[in-house]
C-alpha positions in Angstrom: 62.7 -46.4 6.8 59.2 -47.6 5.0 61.1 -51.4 4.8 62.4 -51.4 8.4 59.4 -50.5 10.2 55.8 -52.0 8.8 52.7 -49.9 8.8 49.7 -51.4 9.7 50.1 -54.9 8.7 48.0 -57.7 7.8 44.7 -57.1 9.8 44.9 -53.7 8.9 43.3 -53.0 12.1 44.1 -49.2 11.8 43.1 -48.7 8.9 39.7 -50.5 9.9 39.7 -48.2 12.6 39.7 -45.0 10.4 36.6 -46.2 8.4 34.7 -47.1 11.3 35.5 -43.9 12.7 34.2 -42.2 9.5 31.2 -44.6 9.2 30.3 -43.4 13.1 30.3 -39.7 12.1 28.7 -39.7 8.3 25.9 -42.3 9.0 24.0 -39.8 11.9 24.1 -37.2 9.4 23.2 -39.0 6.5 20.2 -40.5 8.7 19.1 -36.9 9.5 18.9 -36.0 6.1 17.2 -38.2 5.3 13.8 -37.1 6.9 14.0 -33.7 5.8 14.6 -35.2 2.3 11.5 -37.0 2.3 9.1 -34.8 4.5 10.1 -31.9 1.5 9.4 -34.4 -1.3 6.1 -35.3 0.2 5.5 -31.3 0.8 6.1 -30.0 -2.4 2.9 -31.0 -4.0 1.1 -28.8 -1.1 3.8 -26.2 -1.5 2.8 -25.9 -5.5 -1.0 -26.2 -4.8 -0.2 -23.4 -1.9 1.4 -20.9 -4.1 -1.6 -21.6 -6.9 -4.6 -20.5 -4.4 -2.5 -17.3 -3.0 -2.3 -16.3 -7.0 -5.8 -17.3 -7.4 -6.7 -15.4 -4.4 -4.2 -12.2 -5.6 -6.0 -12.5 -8.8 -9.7 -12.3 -7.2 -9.1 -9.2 -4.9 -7.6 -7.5 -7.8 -10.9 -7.9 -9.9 -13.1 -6.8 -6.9 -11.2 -3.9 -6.3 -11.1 -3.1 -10.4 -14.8 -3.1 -10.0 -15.2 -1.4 -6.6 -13.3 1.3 -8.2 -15.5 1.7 -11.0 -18.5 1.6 -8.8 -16.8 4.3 -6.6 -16.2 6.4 -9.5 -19.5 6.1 -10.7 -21.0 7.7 -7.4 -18.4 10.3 -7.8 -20.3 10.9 -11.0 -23.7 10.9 -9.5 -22.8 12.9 -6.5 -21.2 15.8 -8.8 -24.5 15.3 -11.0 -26.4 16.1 -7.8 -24.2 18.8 -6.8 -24.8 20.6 -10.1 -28.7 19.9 -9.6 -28.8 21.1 -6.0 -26.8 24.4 -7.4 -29.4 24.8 -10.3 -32.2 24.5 -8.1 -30.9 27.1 -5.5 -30.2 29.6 -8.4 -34.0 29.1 -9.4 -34.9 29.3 -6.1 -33.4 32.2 -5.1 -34.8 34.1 -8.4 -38.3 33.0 -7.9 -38.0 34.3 -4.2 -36.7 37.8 -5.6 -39.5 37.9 -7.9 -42.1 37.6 -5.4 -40.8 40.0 -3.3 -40.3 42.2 -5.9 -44.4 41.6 -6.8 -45.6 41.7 -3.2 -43.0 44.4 -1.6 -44.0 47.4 -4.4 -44.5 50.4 -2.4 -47.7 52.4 -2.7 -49.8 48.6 -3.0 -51.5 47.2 -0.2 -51.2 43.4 0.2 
């Protein structure tokens, strides 16, 4: 049957056909890629510089809150200090004002 009947002869006009059909569908997408190809190449320095402050950045908090926490724990330290003061005081307080009383409450002396 392939000698009786020829295929696409000479001008091969459908097979010229078929790769202009192709050519019509690839070269859109191949110009669309294009762009996005490029405008990420161009990006990627910003990208990489991007990523580098945000560490920077991570890296800076985390040594202000390290030394806010030492700072907080160091008025914790104060604040029980005083705590223990204020108690010591009261005891002494408290004792001197039963002494007194004891001095100038004595029955049988007149004040």
């Amino acid at each position: 049957m392939l000698g009786i009947t020829k295929f696409d002869v000479y001008p091969f006009i459908l097979l010229n056909f078929a790769f202009s059909l192709q050519a019509a569908y690839a070269a859109p997408l191949m110009l669309l890629a294009q762009p996005r190809k490029a405008i990420a190449t161009k990006f990627m320095p910003l990208f990489a510089r991007h990523r580098e402050d945000i560490a920077m950045a991570s890296k800076q908090r985390q040594v202000l809150v390290a030394r806010q926490t030492e700072q907080l724990v160091a008025l914790l330290e104060q604040n029980t200090q005083l705590t223990a003061m204020t108690k010591q005081m009261s005891e002494r307080i408290e004792a001197l004002t039963l002494e007194l009383h004891s001095k100038f409450a004595q029955p049988g002396k007149s004040a």
